[in-house]
N, C-alpha and C positions, 0 to 999 in steps of 0.2 A: 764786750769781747767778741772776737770774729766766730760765729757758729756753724755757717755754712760759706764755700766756697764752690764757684761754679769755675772750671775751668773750659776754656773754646780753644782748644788745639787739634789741628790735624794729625800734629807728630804723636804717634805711640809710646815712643819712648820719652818724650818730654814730661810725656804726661804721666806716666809709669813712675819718673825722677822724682815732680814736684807730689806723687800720693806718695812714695816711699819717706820725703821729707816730714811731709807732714805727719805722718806714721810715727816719727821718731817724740813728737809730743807729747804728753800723758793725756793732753784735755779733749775734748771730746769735740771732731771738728768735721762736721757732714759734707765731704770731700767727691763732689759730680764733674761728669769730663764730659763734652759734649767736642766734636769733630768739627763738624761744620758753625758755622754763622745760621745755617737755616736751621738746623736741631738747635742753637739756643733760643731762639725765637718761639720753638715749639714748644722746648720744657718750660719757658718761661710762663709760656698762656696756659698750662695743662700748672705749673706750680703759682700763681696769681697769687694764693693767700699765702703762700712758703718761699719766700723769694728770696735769697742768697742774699748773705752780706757782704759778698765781695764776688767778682767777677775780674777774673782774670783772662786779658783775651790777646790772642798773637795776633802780632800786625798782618805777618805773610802768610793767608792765607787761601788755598783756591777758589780762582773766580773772584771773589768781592776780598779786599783786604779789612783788614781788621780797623781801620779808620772808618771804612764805610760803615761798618754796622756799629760803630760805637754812633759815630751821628745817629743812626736810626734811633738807637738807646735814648740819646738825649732828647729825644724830640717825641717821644712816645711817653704820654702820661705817667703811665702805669708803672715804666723803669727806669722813667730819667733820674731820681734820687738815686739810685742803686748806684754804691760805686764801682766805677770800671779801672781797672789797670793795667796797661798795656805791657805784655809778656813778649817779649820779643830779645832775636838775638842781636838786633839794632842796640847801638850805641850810637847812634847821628844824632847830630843836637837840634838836623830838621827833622825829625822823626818826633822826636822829645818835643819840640815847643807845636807842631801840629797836635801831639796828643795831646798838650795841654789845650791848645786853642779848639780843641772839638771836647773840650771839657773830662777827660781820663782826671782821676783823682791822684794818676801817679804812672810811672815809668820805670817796671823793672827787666833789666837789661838779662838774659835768661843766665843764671851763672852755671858755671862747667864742672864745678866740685859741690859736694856733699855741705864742708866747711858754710861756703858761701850762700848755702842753699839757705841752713839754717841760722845762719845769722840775719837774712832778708825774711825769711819765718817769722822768728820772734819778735819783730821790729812791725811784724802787720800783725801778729794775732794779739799782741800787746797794747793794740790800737781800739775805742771804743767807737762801734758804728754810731754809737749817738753823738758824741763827740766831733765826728766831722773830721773828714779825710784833706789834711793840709796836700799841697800841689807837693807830689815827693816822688825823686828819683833815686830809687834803689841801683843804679847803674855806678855811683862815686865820683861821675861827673858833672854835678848842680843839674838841676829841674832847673 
């Protein structure tokens, strides 16, 4: 089951949205926002032994987009297993098959209601990191 969630968004209130989601679960879910691409980098090497089960990261972000630093991900020993899922308000279906081709474990398209919030919730924390993150698009348009 998912234990820890790292989230990489600029937005405040995005980020406000998906901890208030999460909130609404009873299980116990260690819930970090970092702003930038470079603050995840940093908690990452300061968290080495504690490392998130899931990474949530927005595509548009400033300066480097969120594709770039997902490669970085992949290609760095230490966090290329960690999976990554690209949060974003993109629904393009080039957007969706680069993050799959820069290896994202999944594609969730940022939704606008509370409803929708929690139903893309229980469908990741339901999910076992050991188990292995099939290619999924939480947007309702195929991965």
């Amino acid at each position: 089951m998912i234990k820890k969630i790292l989230l990489v968004d600029d937005d405040l209130d995005d980020a406000d949205f998906l901890d208030d989601g999460i909130k609404q679960f009873r299980t116990q879910i260690d819930f970090t926002h970092v702003e930038s691409c470079e603050d995840l980098f940093g908690h990452l090497a300061l968290n080495i032994n504690n490392l998130p089960d899931l990474i949530l990261m927005d595509l548009n972000m400033p300066k480097v987009s969120g594709f770039q630093y997902l490669q970085q991900l992949k290609i760095t020993d230490d966090y290329k297993k960690t999976p990554v899922f690209m949060y974003s308000t993109s629904s393009l279906d080039h957007d969706k098959e680069m993050a799959r081709d820069l290896g994202a474990a999944g594609f969730i398209t940022k939704p606008f209601d509370s409803n929708s919030l929690t139903e893309i919730l229980k469908t990741i924390f339901s999910r076992d990191r050991n188990q292995g993150f099939s290619k999924y698009d939480y947007s309702n348009s195929g991965y």
